[in-house]
N, C-alpha and C positions, 0 to 999 in steps of 0.2 A: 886559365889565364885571366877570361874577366874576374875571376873571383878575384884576384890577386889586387888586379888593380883597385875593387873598393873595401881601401883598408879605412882605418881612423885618421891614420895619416894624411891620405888623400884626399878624407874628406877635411882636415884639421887645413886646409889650400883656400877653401875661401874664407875671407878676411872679416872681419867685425862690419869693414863699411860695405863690401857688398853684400852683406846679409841685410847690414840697414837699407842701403838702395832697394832690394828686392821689396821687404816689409813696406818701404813705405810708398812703392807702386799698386804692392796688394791690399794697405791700408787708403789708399785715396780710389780703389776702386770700388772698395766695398762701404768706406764711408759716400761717395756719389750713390750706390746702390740706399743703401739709409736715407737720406737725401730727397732721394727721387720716390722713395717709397711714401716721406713721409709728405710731398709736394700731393701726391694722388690722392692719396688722404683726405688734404684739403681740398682738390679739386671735387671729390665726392661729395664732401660735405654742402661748395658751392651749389656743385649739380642737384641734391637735391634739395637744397633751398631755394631753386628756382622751380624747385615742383616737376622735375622729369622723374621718368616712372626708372623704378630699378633695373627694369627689362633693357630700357634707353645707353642708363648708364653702365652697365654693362657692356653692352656693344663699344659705346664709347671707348672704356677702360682694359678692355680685351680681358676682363676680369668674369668669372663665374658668376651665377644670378645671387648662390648666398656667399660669396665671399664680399659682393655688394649690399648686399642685408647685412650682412656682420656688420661692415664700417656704417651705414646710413643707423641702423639701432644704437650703433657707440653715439653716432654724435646727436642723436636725438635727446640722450641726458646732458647733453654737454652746452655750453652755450652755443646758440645760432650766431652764422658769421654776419657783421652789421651788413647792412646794404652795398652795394657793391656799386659804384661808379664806372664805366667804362670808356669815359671820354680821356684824352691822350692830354688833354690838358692838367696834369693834376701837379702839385709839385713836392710830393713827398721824395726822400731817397728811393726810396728801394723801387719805388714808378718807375723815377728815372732812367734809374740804373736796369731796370729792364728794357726801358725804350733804347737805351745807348746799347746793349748787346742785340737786340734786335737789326738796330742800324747794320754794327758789326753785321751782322749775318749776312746781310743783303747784299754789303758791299762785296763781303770774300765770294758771295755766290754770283754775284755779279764777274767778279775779276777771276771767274775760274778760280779760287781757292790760290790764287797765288798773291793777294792783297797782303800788307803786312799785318794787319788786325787777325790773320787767318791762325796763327799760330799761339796765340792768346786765347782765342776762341776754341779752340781745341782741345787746351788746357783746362780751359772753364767746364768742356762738353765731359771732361772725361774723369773732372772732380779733381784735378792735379792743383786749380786753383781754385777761391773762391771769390766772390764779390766783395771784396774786401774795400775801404777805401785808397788804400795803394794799387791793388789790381784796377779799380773802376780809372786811378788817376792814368795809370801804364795803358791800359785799351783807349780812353780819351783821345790820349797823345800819338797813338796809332791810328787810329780813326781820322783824325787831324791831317792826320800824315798823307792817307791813302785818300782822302778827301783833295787835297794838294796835288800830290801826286798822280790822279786820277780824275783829274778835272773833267776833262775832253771824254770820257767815255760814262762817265755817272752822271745820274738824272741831278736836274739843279735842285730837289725837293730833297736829296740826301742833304747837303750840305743846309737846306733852309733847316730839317728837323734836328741835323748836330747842332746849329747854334742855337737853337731850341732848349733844348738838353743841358746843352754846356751851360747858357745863361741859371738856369733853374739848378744846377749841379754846382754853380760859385755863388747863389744867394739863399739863404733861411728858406725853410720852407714857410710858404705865405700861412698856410692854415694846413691843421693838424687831419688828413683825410685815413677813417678807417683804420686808425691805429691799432686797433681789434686783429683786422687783419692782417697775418704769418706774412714777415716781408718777403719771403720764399715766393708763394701765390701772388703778390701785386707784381714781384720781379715777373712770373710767368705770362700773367697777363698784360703787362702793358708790352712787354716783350712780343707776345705774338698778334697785339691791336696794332702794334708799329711797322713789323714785317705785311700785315694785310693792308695798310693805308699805306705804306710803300710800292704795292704793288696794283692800289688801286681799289683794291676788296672792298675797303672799310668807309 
């Protein structure tokens, strides 16, 4: 009887668009995996241009000792990444726009994941979206939102660092920082400099 039921026919039932819907939930998981493979990459390359030993970054990376020999030998032919800044002051895009998805963060973990930025962030987290400048304008106006909305229970230093952000995200960037540097990595970095000076860390 199951045989019966998987004929050509049966399988001829789903449709062109959710064969597309499926592909392109498998396609934005495995591009986020590419993504995130090729973000560590760079993060190694950092780490060991700061002079940590491979044994370090290993741990770090939950990576093997020579799967971290592999990538630290690749980038040792390759160009060294320019010097690296780590003050939250900087006003490139892609800074920015990690310091605003940072904020995100805080807020949704703030408000128990039920903030309205939470659902955007999600998106972003699972590679559905990307930092696009129409997604950075759509989180903004959410942020905005749950900043308003959330007045009374969020510290006043979120709201000082969105209009931080915001300011520096509607004007030129002042001077050209580290343009060397994979805007992937500066997104990551000032992303988690913002979450730990949000919380005091930094």
């Amino acid at each position: 009887m199951a045989r019966e039921e998987m004929t050509p026919q049966s399988a001829e039932r789903l449709t062109e668009e959710q064969a597309e819907r499926m592909l392109a939930e498998m396609n934005d998981v495995i591009r986020a995996g590419e993504e995130m493979r090729k973000l560590r990459a760079e993060m190694i390359k950092l780490f060991a241009g700061f002079g940590w030993t491979q044994e370090k970054i290993s741990q770090l990376t939950d990576m093997s000792q020579p799967a971290v020999s592999k990538q630290v030998s690749k980038h040792k032919t390759g160009d060294p990444l320019p010097p690296m800044e780590f003050s939250l002051d900087q006003h490139d895009a892609p800074w920015l726009e990690g310091r605003l998805w940072g904020l995100a963060e805080e807020i949704a973990e703030t408000s128990d994941h039920t903030a309205r930025c939470t659902r955007c962030l999600n998106a972003i987290a699972r590679g559905k979206k990307r930092l696009t400048p129409q997604n950075v304008d759509e989180l903004r106006r959410l942020v905005e939102e749950d900043l308003i909305l959330r007045r009374a229970e969020l510290p006043t230093g979120y709201r000082d660092a969105y209009d931080e952000i915001s300011r520096g995200l509607d004007v030129p960037a002042r001077s050209k920082i580290a343009t060397r540097t994979p805007a992937s990595l500066r997104r990551a970095l000032a992303r988690q400099i913002q979450r730990d000076r949000l919380r005091g860390e930094g």
